[in-house]
N, C-alpha and C positions, 0 to 999 in steps of 0.2 A: 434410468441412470442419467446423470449429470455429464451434457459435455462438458468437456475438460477447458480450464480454461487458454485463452491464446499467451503465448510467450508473454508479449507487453503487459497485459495483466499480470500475469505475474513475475513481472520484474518490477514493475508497477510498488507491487506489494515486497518486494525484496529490496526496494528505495525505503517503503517506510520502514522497514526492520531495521536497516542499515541505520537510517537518521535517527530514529528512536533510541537506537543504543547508544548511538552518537550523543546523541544533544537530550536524550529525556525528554521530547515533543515528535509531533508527528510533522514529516516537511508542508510546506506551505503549497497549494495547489498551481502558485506559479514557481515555485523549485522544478515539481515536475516537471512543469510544462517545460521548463530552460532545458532539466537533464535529457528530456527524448525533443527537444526538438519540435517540439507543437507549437503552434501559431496563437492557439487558445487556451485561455484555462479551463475551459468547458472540457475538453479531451480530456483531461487530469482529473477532473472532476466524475467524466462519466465511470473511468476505470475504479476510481474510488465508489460509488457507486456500485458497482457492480461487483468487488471486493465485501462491499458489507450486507448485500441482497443473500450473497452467497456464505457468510456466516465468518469471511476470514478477516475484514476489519469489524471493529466496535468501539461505536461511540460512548465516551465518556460523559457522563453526565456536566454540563458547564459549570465553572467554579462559580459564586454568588458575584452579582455584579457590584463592584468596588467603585469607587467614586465616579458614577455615572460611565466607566469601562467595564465589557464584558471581555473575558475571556476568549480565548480562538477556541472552536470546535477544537475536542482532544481526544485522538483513538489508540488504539490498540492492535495488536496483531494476537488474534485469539490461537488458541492450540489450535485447529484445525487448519488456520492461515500459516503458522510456523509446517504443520505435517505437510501441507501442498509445496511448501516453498523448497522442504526438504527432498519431496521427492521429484520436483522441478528440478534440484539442484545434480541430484543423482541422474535423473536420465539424458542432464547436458552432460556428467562428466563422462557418462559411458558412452553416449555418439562423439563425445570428443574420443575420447581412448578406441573406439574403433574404426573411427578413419586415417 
């Protein structure tokens, strides 16, 4: 069995859900880093990582490169990343509701 993963991971991954719906793109690896607070982009980078090892980000294949510009990497929050987030979101609302 899989440890579960830590909070910041997945809030990590409830930043990309959120942006994604937002804006149709996945946020930029110094977004994160701004929203939590990290010194690096590297930190943004490893939870992302470790999101897609784990099956709940997926990368897009990059659009063809246009006049000497590529594309930014572009993911996704797969069904299994939406199922954790939901039940992420469920077991903060019950330790909220019972303290």
């Amino acid at each position: 069995m899989r440890r579960p993963l830590p909070d910041t991971t997945l809030a990590v991954l409830s930043l990309f859900n959120q942006v994604i719906e937002a804006r149709g793109v996945p946020p930029l690896t110094r977004e994160i880093a701004a929203v939590f607070n990290w010194n690096h982009k590297a930190q943004a980078q490893h939870h992302i990582q470790v999101l897609e090892a784990r099956g709940y980000l997926e990368r897009r294949p990059l659009a063809p490169v246009r006049r000497g510009v590529r594309s930014p990497v572009q993911y996704r929050v797969t069904k299994a990343g939406l199922e954790a987030l939901t039940a992420w979101r469920a077991a903060a609302k019950s330790a909220g509701s019972a303290a």
